[in-house]
C-alpha positions in Angstrom: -36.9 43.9 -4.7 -39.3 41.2 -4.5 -38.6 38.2 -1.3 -37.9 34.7 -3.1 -41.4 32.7 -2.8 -41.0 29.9 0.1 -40.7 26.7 -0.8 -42.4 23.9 1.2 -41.4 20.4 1.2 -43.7 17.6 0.5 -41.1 15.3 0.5 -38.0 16.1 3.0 -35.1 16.7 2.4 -33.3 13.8 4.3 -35.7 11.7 3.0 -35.3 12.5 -0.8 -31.1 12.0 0.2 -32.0 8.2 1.2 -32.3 7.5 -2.6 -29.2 8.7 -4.1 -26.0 7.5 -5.0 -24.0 10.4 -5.2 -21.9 12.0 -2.2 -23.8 15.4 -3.0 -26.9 13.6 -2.3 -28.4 14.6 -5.7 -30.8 11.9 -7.7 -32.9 12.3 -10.6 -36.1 13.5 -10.4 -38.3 12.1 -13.8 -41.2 13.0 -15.3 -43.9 11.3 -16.0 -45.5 13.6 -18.6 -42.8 13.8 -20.8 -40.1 11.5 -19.3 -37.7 14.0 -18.8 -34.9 13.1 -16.4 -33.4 15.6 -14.1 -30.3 15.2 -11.7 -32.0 17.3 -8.4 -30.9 18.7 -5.3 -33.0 17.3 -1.9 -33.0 21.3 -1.1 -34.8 22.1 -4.6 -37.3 19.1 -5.4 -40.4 17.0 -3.8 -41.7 21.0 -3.4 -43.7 23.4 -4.1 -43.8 27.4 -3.4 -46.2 28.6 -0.6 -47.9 24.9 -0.1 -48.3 25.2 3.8 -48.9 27.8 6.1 -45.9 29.0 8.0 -48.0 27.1 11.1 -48.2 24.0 9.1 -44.6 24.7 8.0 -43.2 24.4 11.9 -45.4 21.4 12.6 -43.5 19.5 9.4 -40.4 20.7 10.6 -40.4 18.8 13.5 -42.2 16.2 12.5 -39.0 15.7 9.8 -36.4 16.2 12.6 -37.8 13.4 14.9 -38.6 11.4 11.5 -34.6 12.1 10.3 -33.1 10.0 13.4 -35.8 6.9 12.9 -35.0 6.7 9.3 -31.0 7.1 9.9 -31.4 4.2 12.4 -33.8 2.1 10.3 -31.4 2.3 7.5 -27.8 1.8 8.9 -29.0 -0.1 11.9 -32.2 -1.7 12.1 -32.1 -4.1 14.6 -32.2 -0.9 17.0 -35.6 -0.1 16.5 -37.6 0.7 19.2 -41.0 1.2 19.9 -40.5 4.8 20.3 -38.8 4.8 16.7 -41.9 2.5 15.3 -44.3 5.4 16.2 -42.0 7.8 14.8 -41.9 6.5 11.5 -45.7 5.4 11.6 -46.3 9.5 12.4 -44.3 10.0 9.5 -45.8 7.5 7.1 -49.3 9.1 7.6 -48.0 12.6 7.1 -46.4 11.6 4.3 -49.9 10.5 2.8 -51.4 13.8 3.5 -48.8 16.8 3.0 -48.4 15.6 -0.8 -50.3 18.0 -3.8 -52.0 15.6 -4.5 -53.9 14.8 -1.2 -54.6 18.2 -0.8 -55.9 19.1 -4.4 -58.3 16.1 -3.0 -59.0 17.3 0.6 -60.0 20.8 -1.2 -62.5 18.8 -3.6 -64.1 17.0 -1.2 -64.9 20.6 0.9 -66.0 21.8 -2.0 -68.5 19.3 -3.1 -69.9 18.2 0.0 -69.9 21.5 2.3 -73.1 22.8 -0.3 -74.3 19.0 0.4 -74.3 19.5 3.9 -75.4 23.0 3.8 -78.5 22.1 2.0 -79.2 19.1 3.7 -79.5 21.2 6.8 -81.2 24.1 5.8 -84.4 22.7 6.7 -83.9 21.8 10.4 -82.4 25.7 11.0 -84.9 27.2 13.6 -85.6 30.4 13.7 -84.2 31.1 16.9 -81.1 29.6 15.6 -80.6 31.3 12.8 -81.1 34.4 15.2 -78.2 33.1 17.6 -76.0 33.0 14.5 -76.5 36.3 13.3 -75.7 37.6 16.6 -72.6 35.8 17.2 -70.9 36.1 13.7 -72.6 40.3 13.9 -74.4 39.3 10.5 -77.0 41.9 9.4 -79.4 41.2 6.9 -82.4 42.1 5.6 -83.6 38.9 4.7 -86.2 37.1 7.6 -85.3 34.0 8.2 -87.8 32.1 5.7 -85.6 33.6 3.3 -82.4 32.4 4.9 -84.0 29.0 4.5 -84.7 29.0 1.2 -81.5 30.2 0.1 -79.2 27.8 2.0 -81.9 25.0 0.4 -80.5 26.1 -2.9 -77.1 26.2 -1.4 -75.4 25.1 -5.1 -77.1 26.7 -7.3 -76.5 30.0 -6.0 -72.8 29.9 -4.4 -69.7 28.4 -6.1 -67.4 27.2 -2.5 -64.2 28.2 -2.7 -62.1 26.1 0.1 -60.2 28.7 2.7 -56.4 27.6 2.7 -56.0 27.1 6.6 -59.7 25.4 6.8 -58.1 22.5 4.3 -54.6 22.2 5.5 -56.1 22.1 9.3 -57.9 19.5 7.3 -55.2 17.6 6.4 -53.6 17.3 9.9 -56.5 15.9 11.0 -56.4 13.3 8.9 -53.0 12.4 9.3 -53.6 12.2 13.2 -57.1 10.3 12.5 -54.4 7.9 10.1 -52.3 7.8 13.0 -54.6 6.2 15.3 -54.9 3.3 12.6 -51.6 2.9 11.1 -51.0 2.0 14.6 -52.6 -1.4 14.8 -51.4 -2.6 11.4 -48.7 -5.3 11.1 -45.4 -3.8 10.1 -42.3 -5.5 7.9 -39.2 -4.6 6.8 -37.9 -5.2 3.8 -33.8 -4.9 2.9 -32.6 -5.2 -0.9 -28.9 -4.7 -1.4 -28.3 -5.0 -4.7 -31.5 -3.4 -6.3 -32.8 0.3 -5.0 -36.5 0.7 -4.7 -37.6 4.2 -5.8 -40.0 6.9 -4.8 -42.5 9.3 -5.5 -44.4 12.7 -5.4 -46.5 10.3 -3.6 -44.8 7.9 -1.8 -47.4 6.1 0.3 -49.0 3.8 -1.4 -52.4 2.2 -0.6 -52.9 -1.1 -2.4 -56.0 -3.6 -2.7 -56.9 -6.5 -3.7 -59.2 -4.8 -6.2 -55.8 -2.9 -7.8 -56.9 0.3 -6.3 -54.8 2.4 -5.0 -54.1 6.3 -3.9 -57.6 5.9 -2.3 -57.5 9.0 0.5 -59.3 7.8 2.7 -58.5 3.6 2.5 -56.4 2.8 6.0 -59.3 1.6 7.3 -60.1 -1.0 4.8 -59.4 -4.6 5.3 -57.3 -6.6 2.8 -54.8 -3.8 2.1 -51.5 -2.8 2.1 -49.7 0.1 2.9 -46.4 0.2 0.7 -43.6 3.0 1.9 -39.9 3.1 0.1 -37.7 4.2 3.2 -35.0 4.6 1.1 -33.7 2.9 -1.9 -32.6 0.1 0.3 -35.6 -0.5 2.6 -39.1 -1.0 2.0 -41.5 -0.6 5.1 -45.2 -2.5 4.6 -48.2 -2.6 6.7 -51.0 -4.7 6.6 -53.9 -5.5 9.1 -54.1 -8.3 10.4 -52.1 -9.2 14.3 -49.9 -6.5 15.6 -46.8 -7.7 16.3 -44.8 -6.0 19.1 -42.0 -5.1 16.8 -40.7 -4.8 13.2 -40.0 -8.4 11.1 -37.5 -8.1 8.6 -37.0 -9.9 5.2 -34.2 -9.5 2.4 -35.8 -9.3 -0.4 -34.9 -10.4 -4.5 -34.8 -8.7 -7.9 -38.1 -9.7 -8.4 -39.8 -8.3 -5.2 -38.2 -4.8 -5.8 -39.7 -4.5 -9.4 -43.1 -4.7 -7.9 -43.0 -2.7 -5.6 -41.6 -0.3 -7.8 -44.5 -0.8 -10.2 -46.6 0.0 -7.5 -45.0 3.2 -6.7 -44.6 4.4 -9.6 -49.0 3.9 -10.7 -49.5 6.0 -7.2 -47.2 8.8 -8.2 -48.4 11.9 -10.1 -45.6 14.4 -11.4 -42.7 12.3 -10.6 -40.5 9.6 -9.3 -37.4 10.2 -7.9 -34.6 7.8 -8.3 -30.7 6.9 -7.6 -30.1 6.4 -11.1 -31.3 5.6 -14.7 -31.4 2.3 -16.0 -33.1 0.0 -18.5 -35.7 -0.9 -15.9 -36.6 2.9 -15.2 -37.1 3.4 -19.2 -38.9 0.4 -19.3 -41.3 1.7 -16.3 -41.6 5.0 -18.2 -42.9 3.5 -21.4 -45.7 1.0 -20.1 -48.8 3.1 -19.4 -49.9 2.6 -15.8 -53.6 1.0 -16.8 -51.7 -2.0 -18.2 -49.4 -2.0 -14.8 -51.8 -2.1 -13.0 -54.1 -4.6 -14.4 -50.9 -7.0 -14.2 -49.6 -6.6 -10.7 -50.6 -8.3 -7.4 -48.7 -8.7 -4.3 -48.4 -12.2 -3.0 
């Protein structure tokens, strides 16, 4: 008898719950390949089997339960927001960015075209008496002297193929979601409410957008002139932007209008799938305009 694979949550589940309709707390979860719409469970989707570590797994887990009381509050009563809470869901937002697929597939790119680069930029500089110091310390024999050592690392690339270790990238990715931290921070925050429209969300559901239309940029919080778009739940929209920080949250209600493009935006940074309270015209719509033509089409005023 084989144990069930575990499945780790990219998105939580109390967070996935904030966009349904339904008392069960079930929405759909579509497609973008084929536009195939699903009604989900929060305990079955935004996840994948065996994504963390079980290390990584109990950091997220408590991250989500101090996240699961700012969001409750921010949704049902917003005017409570502390500064404690603002953190909170500022930890949360940059967490969010990192723990998808997505950002990891990229994290694990990134080691494994620039470690040769770095390897091989350093080769040169590796003194003999370091390269001894090394071999004692990781209890490496070899028969090579360390002219030959040299010369291999100098070739780094064209000899080795880097495969990423697992716990290297994911201790990657927390920190950078604490380095995001640190700048999320600073950025001006607003709140935006929509009662009669639901924003949806994402596999990815932090987006980065510039005033160049680029967005899902990994590494973009620290550039100027852009925004930080977050669906709390399919009644609240949280944005940041640089610019003053002001010592707590602003809110706005917001139109029909507003709510489409943010949607828009959301759905050009997702990759699998979008997750929302219910199918309409507009979803369909969204599903059948390529996201190129999106977002060539879009800005945020």
């Amino acid at each position: 008898m084989t144990n069930t694979p575990k499945l780790n949550h990219y998105n939580p589940r109390f967070y996935l719950r904030g966009f349904s309709n339904r008392d069960d707390g079930q929405l759909y979860q579509v497609s973008i390949a084929d536009k195939k719409k699903v009604l989900v469970h929060p305990n079955v989707s935004g996840a994948e089997n065996l994504l963390y570590t079980p290390l990584i797994e109990g950091l997220f887990k408590e991250v989500d339960t101090n996240s699961s009381n700012t969001f409750r509050k921010l949704i049902n009563n917003p005017d409570d927001i502390s500064m404690e809470d603002r953190e909170s869901l500022i930890e949360c937002i940059a967490l969010a960015s990192m723990r998808v697929p997505s950002s990891i597939s990229d994290i694990k790119r990134i080691e494994k075209n620039i470690i040769p680069i770095i390897i091989e930029k350093t080769a040169p500089n590796l003194t003999d008496s370091l390269i001894d110091e090394i071999k004692s310390k990781q209890k490496i024999k070899s028969k090579l002297n360390n002219y030959q050592i040299r010369e291999i690392l100098s070739n780094f690339s064209e000899r080795f193929n880097v495969v990423p270790d697992e716990q290297y990238t994911l201790r990657n990715m927390v920190l950078m979601s604490l380095k995001a931290i640190d700048i999320l921070i600073e950025f001006n925050w607003k709140i935006y409410l929509s009662s009669n429209n639901f924003f949806i969300t994402s596999d990815n559901p932090v987006t980065i957008f510039d005033k160049n239309l680029k967005t899902n940029i990994l590494w973009g919080f620290g550039k100027q002139n852009i925004e930080i778009i977050f669906p709390v739940s399919k009644n609240v929209c949280i944005i940041g932007t640089h610019g003053k920080k002001e010592s707590n949250f602003s809110f706005q209600k917001v139109d029909q209008i507003f709510v489409k493009k943010m949607n828009f935006k959301i759905y050009v940074s997702s990759n699998k799938f979008i997750f929302v309270p219910e199918i309409n015209s507009f979803i369909d719509s969204l599903l059948n305009i390529k996201k190129e033509k999106i977002y060539s089409n879009i800005t945020l005023k």
